[in-house]
N, CA, C and O atoms as CSV, one atom per row, in Angstrom:
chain,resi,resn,atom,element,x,y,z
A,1,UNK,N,N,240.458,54.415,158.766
A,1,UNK,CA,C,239.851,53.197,158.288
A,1,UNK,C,C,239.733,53.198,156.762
A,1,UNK,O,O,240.275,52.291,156.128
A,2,UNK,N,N,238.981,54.272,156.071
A,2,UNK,CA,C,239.364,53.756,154.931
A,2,UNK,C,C,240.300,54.146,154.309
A,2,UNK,O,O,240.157,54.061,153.090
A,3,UNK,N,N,241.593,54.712,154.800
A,3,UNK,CA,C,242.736,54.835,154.133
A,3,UNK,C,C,243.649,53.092,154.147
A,3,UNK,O,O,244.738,52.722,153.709
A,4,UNK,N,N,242.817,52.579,154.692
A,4,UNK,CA,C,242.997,51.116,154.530
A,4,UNK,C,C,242.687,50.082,153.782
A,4,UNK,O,O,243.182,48.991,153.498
A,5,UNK,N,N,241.562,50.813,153.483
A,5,UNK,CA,C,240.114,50.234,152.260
A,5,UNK,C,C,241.233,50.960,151.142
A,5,UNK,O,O,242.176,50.278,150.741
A,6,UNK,N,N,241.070,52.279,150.708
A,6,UNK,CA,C,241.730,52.131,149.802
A,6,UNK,C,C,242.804,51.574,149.403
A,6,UNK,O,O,243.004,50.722,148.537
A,7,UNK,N,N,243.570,52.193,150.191
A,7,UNK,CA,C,244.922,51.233,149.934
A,7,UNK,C,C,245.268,49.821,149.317
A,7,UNK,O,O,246.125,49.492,148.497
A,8,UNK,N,N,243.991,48.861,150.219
A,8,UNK,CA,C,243.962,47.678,149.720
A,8,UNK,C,C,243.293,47.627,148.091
A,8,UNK,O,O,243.671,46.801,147.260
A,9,UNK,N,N,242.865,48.049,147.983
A,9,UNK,CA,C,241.552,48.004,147.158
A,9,UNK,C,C,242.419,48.480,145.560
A,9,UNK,O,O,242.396,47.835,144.511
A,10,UNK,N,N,243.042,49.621,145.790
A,10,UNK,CA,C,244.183,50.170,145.194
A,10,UNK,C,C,245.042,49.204,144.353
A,10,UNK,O,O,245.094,49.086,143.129
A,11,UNK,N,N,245.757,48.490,145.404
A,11,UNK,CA,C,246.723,47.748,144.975
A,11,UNK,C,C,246.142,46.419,144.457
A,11,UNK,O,O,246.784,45.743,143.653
A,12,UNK,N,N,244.800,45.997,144.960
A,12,UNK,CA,C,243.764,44.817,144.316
A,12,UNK,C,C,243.735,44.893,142.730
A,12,UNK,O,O,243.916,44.003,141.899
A,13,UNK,N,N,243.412,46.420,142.557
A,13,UNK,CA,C,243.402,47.028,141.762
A,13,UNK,C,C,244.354,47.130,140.371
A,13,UNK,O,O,243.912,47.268,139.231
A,14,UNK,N,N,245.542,47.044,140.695
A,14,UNK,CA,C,246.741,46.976,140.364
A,14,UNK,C,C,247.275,45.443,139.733
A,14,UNK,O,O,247.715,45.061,138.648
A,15,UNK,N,N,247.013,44.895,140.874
A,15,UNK,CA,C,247.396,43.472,140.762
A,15,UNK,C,C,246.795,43.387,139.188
A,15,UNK,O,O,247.504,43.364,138.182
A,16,UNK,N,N,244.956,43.334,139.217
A,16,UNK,CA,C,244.240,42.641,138.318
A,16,UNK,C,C,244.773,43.789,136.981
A,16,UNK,O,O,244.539,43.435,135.826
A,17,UNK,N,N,245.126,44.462,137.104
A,17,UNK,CA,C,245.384,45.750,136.018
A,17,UNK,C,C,246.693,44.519,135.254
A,17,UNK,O,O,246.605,43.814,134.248
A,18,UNK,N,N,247.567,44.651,136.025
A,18,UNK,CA,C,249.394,43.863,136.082
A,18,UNK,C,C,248.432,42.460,134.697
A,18,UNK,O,O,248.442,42.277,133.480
A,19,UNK,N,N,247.949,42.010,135.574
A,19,UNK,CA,C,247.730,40.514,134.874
A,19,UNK,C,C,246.954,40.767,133.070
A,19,UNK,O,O,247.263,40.299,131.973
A,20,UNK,N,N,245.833,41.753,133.537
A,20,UNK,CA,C,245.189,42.410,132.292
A,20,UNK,C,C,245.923,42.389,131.234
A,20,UNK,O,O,245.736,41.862,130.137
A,21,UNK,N,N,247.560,43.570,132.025
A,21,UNK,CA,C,247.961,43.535,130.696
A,21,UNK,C,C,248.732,42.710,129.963
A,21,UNK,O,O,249.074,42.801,128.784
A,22,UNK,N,N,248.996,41.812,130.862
A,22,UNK,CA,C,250.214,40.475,130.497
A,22,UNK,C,C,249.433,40.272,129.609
A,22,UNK,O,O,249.982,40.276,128.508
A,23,UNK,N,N,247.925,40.016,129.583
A,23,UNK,CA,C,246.740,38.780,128.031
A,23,UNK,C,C,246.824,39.702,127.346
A,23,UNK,O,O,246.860,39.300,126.183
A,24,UNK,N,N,246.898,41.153,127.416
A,24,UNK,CA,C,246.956,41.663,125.847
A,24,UNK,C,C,248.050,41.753,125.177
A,24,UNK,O,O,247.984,41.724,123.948
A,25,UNK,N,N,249.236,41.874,125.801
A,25,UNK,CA,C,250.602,41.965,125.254
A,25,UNK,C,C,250.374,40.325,124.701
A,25,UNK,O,O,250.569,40.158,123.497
A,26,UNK,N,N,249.966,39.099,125.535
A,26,UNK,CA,C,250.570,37.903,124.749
A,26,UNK,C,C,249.584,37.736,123.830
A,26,UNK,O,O,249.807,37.497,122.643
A,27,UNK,N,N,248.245,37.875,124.431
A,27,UNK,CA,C,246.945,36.831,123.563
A,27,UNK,C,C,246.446,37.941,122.220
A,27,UNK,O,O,246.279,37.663,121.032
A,28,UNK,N,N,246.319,39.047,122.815
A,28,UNK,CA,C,245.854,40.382,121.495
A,28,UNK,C,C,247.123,40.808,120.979
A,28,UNK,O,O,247.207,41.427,119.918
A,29,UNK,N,N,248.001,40.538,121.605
A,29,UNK,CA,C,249.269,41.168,120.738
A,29,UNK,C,C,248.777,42.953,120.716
A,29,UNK,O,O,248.692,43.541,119.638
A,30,UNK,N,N,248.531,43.555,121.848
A,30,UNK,CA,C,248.528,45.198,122.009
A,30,UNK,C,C,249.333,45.822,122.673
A,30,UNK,O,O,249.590,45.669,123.867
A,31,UNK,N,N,249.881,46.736,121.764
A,31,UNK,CA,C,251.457,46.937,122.696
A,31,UNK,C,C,251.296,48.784,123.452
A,31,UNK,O,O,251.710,49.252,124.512
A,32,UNK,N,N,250.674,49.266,122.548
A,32,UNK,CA,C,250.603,50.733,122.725
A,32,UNK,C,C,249.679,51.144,123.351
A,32,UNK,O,O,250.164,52.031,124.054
A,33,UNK,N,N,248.282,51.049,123.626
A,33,UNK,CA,C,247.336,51.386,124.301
A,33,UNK,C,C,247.592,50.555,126.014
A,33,UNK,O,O,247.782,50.893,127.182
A,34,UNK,N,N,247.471,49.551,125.354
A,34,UNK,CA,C,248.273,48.653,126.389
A,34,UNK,C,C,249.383,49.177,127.716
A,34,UNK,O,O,249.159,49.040,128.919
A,35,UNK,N,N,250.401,49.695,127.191
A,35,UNK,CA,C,251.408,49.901,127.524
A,35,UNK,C,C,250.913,51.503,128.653
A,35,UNK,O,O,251.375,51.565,129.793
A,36,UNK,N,N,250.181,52.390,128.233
A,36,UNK,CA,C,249.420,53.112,128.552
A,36,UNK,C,C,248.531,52.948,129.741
A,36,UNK,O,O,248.513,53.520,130.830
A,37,UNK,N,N,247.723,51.901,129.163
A,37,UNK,CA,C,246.646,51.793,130.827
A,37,UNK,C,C,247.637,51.001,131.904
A,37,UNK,O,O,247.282,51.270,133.051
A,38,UNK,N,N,248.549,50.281,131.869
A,38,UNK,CA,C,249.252,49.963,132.274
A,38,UNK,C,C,249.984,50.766,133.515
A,38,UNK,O,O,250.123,50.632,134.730
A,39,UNK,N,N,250.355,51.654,132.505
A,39,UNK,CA,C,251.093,52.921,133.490
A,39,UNK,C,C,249.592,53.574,134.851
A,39,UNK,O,O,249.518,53.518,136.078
A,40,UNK,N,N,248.797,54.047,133.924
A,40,UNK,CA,C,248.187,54.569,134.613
A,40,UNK,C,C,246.871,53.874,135.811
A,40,UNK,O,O,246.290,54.549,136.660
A,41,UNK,N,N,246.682,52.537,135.578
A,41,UNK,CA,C,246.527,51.145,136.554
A,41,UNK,C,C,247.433,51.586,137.562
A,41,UNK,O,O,247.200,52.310,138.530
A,42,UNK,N,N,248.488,51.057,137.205
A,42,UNK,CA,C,249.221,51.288,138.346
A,42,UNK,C,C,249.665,52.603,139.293
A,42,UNK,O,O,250.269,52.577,140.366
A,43,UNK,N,N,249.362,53.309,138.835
A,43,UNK,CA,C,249.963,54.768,139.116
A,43,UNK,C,C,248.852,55.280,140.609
A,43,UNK,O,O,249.173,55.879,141.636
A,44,UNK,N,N,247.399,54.703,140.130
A,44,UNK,CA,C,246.494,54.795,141.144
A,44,UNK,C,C,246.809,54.418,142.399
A,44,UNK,O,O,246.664,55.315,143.230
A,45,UNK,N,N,247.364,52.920,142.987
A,45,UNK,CA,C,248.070,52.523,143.728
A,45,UNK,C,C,248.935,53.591,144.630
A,45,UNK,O,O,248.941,53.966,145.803
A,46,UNK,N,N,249.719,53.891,143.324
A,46,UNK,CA,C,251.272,54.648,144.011
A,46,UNK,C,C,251.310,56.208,144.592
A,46,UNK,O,O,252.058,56.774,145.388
A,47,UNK,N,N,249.953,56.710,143.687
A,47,UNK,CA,C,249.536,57.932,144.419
A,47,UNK,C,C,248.651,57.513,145.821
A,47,UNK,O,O,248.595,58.243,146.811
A,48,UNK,N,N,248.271,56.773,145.755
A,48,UNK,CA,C,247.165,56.452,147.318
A,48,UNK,C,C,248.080,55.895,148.130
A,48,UNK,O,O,247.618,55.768,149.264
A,49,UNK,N,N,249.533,55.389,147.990
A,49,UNK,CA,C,250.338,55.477,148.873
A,49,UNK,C,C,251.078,57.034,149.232
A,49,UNK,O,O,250.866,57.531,150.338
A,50,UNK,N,N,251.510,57.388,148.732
A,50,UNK,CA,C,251.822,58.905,148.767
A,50,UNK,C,C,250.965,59.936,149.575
A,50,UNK,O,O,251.488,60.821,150.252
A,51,UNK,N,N,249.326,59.723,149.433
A,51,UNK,CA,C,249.182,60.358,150.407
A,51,UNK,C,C,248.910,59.663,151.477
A,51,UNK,O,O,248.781,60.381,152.469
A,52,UNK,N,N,248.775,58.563,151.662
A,52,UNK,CA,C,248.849,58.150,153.172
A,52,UNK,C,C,249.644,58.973,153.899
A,52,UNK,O,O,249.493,59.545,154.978
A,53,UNK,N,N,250.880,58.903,152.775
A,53,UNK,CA,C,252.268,59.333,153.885
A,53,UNK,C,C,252.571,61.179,153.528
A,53,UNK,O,O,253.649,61.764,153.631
A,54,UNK,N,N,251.190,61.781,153.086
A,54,UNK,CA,C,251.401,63.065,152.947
A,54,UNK,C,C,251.649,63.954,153.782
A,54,UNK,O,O,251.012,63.615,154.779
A,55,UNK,N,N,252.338,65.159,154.062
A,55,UNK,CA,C,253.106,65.818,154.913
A,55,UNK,C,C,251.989,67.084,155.229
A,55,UNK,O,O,252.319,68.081,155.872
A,56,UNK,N,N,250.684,66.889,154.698
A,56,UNK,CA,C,249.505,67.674,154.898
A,56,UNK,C,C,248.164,67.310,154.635
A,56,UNK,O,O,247.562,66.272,154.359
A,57,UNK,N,N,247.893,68.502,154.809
A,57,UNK,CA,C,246.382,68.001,154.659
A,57,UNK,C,C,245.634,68.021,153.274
A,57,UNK,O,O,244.760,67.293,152.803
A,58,UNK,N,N,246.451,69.375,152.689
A,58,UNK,CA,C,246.729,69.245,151.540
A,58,UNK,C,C,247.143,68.764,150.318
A,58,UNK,O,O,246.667,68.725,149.184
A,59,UNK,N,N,248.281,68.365,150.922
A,59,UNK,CA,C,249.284,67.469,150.040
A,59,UNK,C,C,248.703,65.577,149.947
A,59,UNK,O,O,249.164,64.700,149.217
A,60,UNK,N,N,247.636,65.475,150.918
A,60,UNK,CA,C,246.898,64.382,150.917
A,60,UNK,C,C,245.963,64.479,149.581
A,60,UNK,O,O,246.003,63.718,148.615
A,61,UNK,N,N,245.045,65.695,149.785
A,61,UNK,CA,C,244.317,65.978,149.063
A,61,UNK,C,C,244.650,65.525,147.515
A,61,UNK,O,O,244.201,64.508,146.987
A,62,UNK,N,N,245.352,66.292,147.018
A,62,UNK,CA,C,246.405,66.523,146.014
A,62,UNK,C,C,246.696,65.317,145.722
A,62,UNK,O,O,246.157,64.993,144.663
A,63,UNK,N,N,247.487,64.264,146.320
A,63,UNK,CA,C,248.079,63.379,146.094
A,63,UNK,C,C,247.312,62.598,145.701
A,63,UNK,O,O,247.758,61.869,144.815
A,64,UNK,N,N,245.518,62.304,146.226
A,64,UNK,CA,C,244.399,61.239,145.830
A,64,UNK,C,C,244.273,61.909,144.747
A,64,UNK,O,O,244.074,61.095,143.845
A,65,UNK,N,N,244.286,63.272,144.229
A,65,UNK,CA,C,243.469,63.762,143.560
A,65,UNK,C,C,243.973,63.625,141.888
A,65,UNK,O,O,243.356,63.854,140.847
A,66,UNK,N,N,245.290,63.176,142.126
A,66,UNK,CA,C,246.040,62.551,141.256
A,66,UNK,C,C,245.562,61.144,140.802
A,66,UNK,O,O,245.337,60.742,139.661
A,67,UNK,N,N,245.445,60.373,142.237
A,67,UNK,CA,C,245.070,59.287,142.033
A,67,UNK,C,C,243.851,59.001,140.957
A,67,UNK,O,O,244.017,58.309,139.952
A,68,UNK,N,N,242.677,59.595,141.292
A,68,UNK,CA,C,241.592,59.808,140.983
A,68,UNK,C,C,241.734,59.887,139.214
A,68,UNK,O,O,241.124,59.164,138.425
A,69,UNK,N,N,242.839,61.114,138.825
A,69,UNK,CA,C,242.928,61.363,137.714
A,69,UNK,C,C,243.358,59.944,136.816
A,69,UNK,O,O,242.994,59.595,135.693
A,70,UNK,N,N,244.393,59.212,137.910
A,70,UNK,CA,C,244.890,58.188,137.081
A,70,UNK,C,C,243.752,56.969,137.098
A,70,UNK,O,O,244.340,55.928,136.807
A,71,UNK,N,N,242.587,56.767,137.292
A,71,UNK,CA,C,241.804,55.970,138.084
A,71,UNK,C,C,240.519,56.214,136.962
A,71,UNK,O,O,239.733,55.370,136.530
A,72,UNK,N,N,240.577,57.266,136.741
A,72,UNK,CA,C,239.625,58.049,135.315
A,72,UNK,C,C,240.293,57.803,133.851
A,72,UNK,O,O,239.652,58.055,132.830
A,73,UNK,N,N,241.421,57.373,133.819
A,73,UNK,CA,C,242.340,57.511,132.593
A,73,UNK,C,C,242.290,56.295,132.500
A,73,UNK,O,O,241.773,55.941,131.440
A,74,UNK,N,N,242.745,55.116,133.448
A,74,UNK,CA,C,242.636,53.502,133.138
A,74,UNK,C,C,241.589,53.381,132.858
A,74,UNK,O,O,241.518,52.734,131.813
A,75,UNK,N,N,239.918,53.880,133.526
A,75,UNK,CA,C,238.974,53.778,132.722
A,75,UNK,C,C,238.742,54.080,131.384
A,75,UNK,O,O,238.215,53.237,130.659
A,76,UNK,N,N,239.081,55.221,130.945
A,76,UNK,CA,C,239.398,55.409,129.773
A,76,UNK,C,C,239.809,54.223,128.449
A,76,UNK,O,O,239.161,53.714,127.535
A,77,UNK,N,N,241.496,54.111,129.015
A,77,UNK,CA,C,241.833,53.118,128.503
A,77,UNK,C,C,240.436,51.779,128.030
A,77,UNK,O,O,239.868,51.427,126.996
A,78,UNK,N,N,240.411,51.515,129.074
A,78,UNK,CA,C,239.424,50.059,129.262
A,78,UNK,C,C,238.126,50.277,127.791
A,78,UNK,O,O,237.695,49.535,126.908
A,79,UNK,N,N,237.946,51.406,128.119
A,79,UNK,CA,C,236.761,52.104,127.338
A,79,UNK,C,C,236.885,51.959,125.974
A,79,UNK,O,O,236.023,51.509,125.220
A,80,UNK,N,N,238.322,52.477,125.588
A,80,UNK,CA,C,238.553,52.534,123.843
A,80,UNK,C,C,239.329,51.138,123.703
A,80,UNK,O,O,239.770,51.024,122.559
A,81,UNK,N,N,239.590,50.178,124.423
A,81,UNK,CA,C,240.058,48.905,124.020
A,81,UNK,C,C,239.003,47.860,124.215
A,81,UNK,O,O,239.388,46.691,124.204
A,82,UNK,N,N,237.573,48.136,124.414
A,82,UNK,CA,C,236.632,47.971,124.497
A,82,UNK,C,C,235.865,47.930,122.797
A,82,UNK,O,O,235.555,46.986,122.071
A,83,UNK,N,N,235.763,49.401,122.635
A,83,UNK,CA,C,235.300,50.057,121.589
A,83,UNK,C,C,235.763,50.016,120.319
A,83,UNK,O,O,235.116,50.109,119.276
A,84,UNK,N,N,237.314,49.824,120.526
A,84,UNK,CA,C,237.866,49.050,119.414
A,84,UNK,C,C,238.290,47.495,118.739
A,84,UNK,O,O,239.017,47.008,117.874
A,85,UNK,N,N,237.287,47.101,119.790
A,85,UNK,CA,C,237.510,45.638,119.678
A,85,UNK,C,C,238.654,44.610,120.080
A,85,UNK,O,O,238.514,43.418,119.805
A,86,UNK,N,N,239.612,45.006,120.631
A,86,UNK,CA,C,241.036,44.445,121.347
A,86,UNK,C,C,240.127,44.093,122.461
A,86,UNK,O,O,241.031,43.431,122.969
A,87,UNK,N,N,239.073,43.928,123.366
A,87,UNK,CA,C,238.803,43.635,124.424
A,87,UNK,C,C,237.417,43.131,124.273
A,87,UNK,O,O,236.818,43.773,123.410
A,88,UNK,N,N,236.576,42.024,124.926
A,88,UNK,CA,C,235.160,42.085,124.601
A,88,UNK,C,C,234.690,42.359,126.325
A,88,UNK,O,O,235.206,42.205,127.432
A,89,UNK,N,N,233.390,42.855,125.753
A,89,UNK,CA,C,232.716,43.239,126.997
A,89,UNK,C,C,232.699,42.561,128.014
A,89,UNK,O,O,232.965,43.132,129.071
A,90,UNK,N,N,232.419,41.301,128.019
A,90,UNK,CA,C,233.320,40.083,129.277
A,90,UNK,C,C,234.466,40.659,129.821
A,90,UNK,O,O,234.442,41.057,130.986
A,91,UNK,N,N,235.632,40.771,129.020
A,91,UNK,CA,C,237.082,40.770,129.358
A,91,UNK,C,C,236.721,42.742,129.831
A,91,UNK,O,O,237.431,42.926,130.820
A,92,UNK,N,N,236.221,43.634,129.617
A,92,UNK,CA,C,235.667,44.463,130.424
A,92,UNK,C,C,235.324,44.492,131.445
A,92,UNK,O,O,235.942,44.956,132.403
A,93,UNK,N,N,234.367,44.047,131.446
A,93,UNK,CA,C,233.731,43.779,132.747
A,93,UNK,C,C,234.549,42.662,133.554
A,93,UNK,O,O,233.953,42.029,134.427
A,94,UNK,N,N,235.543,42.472,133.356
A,94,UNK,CA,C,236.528,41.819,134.476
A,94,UNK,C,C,237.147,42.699,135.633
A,94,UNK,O,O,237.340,42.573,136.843
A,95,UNK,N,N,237.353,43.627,134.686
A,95,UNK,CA,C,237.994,44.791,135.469
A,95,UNK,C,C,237.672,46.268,135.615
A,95,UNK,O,O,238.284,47.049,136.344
A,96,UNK,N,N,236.559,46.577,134.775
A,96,UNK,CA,C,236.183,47.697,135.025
A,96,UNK,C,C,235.378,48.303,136.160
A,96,UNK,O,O,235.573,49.438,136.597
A,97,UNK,N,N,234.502,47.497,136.581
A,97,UNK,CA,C,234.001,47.290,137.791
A,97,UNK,C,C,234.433,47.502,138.987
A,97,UNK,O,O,233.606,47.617,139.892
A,98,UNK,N,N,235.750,47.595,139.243
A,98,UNK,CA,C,236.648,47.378,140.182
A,98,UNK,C,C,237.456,48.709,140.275
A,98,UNK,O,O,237.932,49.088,141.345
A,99,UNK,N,N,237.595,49.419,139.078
A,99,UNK,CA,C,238.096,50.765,138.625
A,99,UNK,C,C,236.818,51.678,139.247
A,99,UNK,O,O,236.938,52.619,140.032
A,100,UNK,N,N,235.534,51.134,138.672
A,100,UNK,CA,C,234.518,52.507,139.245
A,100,UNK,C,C,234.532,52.446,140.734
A,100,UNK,O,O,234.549,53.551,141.278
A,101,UNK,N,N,234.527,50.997,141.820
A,101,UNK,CA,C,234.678,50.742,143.043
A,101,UNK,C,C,235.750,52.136,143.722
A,101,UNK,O,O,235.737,52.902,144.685
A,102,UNK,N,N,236.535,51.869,142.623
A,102,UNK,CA,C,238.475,52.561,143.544
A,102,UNK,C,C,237.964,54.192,143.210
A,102,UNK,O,O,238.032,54.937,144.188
A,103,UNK,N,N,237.510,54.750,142.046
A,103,UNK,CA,C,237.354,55.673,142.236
A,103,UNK,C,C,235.874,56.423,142.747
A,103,UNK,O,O,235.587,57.594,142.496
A,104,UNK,N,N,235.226,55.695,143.331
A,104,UNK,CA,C,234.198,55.960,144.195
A,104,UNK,C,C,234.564,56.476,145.630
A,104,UNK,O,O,234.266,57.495,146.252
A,105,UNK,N,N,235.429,55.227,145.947
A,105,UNK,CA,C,236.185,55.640,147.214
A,105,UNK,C,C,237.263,56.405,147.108
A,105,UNK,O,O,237.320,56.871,148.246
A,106,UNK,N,N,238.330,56.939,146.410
A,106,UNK,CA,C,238.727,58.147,146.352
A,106,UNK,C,C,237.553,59.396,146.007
A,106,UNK,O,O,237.860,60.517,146.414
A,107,UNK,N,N,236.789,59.312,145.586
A,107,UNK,CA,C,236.171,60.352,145.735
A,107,UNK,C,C,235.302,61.155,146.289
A,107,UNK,O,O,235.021,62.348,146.170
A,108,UNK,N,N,234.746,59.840,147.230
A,108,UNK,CA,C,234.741,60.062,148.518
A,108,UNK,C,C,235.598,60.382,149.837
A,108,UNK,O,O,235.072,60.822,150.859
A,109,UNK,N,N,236.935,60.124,149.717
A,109,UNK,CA,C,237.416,60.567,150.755
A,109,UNK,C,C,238.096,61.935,150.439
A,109,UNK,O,O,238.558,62.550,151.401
A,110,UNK,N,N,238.192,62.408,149.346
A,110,UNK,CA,C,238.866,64.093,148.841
A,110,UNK,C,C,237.802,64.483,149.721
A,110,UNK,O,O,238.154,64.951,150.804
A,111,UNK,N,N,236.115,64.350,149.393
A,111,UNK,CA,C,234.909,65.174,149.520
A,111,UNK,C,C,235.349,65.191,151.157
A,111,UNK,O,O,235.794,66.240,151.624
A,112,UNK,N,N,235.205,63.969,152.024
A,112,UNK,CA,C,235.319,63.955,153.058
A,112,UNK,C,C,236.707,65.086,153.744
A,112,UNK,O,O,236.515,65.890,154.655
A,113,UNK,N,N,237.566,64.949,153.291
A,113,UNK,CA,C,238.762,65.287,153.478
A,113,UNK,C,C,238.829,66.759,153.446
A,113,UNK,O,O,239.407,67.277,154.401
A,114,UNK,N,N,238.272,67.657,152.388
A,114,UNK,CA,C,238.211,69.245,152.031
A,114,UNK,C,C,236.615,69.175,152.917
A,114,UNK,O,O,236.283,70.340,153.135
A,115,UNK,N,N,235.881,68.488,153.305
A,115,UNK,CA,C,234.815,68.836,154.354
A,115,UNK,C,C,235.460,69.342,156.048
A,115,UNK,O,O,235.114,70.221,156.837
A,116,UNK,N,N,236.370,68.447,156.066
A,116,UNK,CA,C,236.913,68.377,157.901
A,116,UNK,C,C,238.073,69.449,157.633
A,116,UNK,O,O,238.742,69.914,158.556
A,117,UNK,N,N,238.230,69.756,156.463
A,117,UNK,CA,C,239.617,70.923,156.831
A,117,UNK,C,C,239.654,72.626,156.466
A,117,UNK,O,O,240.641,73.300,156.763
């Protein structure tokens, strides 16, 4: 069940990341930081597919645990394009919110996951 939640939630995730960065590339004109959370927005997604389809129990582990990392790094991002003024706390709080959601629930299911094995 919630490898379903995430999943969705993931790629929700993604979507609003995708669009994020379209307004800064056109409206802020930010190409490099930008280009960055970008990658790693999306990357959250693509690891929480990966372990769905992991070949262990381990390799599940591992594979969120990636996720997680990339899920901590778009926050990041959000954080210093925040702090440097390319973003206002509104346009933050559009999407950051949604980043602490995704990695709540990955980090809950590693805990869960290294509990049952």
């Amino acid at each position: 069940m919630s490898e379903s939640i995430i999943k969705a939630k993931s790629f929700e995730l993604a979507v609003s990341g995708i669009k994020f960065y379209k307004s800064l590339i056109s409206d802020k004109k930010e190409f490099v930081m930008s280009k960055q959370f970008l990658r790693s927005v999306t990357s959250v997604g693509a690891n929480v597919r990966e372990a769905v389809n992991a070949q262990s129990k381990l390799d599940f582990i591992h594979k969120l645990s990636i996720s997680q990392k990339e899920c901590d790094e778009t926050m990041y991002r959000l954080e210093l394009l925040k702090e440097t003024d390319y973003i206002s706390t509104k346009e933050f709080n559009t999407i950051y919110p949604q980043c602490v959601e995704v990695l709540k629930i990955i980090k809950s299911i590693i805990i869960t996951s290294k509990n049952n094995s």
